[in-house]
One Martini backbone bead per residue (centre of mass of N, CA, C, O) as a GRO file, in nm:
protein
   91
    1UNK     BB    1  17.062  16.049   1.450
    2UNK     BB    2  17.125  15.744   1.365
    3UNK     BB    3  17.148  15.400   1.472
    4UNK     BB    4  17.153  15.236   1.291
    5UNK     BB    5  17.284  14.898   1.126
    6UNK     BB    6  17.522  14.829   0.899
    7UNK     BB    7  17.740  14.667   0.734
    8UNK     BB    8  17.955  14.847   0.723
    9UNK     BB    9  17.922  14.920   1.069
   10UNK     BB   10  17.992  14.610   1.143
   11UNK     BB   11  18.239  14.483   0.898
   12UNK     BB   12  18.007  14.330   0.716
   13UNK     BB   13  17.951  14.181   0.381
   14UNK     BB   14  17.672  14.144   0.230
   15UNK     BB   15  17.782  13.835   0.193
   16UNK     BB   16  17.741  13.764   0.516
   17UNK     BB   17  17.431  13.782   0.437
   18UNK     BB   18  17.247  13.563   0.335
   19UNK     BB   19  17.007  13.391   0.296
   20UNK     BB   20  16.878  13.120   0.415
   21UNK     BB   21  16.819  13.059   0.069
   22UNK     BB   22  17.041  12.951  -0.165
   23UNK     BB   23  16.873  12.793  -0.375
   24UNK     BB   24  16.745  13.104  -0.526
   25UNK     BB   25  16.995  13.147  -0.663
   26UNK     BB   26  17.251  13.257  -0.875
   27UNK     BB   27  17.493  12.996  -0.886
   28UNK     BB   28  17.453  12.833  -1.193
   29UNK     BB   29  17.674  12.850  -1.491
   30UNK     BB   30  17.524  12.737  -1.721
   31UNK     BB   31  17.438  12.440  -1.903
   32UNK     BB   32  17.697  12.253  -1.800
   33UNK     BB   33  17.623  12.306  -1.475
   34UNK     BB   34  17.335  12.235  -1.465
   35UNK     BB   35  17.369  11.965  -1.543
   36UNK     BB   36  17.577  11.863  -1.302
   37UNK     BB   37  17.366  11.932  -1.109
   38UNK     BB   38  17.144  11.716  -1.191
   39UNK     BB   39  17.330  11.454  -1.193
   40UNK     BB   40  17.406  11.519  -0.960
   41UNK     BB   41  17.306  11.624  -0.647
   42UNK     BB   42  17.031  11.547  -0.756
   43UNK     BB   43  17.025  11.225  -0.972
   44UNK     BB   44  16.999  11.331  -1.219
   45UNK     BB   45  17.073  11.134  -1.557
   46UNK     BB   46  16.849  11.246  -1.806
   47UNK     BB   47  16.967  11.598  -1.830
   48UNK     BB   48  17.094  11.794  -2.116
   49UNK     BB   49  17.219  12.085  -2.190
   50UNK     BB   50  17.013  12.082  -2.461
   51UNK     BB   51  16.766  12.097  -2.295
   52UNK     BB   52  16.784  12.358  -2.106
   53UNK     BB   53  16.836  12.538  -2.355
   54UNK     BB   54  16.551  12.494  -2.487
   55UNK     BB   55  16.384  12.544  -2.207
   56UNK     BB   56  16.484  12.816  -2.183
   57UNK     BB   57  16.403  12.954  -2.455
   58UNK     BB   58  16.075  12.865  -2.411
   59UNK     BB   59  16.047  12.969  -2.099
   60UNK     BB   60  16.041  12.655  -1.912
   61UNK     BB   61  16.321  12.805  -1.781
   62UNK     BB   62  16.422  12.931  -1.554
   63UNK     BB   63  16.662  13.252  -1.545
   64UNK     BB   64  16.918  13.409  -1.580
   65UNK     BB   65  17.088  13.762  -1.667
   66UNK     BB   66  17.451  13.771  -1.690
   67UNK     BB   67  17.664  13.895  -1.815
   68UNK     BB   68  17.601  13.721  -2.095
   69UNK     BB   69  17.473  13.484  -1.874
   70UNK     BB   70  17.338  13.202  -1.768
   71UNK     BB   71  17.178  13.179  -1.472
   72UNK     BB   72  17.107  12.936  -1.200
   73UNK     BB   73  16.873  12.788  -0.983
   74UNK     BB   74  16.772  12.535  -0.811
   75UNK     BB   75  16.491  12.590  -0.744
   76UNK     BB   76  16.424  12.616  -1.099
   77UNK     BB   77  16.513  12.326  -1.184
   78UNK     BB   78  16.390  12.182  -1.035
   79UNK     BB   79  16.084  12.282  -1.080
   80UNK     BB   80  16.125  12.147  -1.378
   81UNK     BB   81  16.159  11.873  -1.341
   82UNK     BB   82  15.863  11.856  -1.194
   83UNK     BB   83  15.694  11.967  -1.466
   84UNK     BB   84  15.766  11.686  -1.629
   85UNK     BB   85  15.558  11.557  -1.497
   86UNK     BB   86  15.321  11.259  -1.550
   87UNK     BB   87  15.070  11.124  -1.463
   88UNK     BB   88  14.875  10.914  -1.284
   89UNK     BB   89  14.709  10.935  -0.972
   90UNK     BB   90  14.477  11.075  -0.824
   91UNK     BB   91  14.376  11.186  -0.510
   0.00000   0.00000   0.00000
């Protein structure tokens, strides 16, 4: 017999036990959600639904594919604008 302890032995659902960094996951539907994470949460003000959408198309922005839905977590939003960053002097 097994001694392991699941979650469903514990009482307690698989949900009740995030990872420790929740911003890895797809938690934000949408491009227009997406939006609104980075103008507001994030304070970029110059991102727009249809850049999102763009840069999901070409590649250059993960995302997840949840029942026919585009799901993005933060950490790949921020990753993507801190991507778009040019120029500078090299350290």
């Amino acid at each position: 017999m097994s001694t392991r302890t699941t979650a469903r032995d514990a009482g307690t659902a698989a949900s009740d036990n995030p990872p420790e960094d929740r911003r890895v996951l797809p938690t934000i539907k949408g491009y227009e959600r997406a939006e609104a994470f980075l103008n507001g949460r994030a304070g970029i003000k110059v991102v727009t639904a249809r850049a999102i959408q763009t840069h999901t198309q070409r590649g250059t922005l993960k995302s997840f594919t949840i029942s026919n839905a585009r799901w993005f977590s933060e950490t790949d939003l921020m990753d993507w604008v801190m991507s778009l960053r040019e120029g500078g002097a090299s350290a």
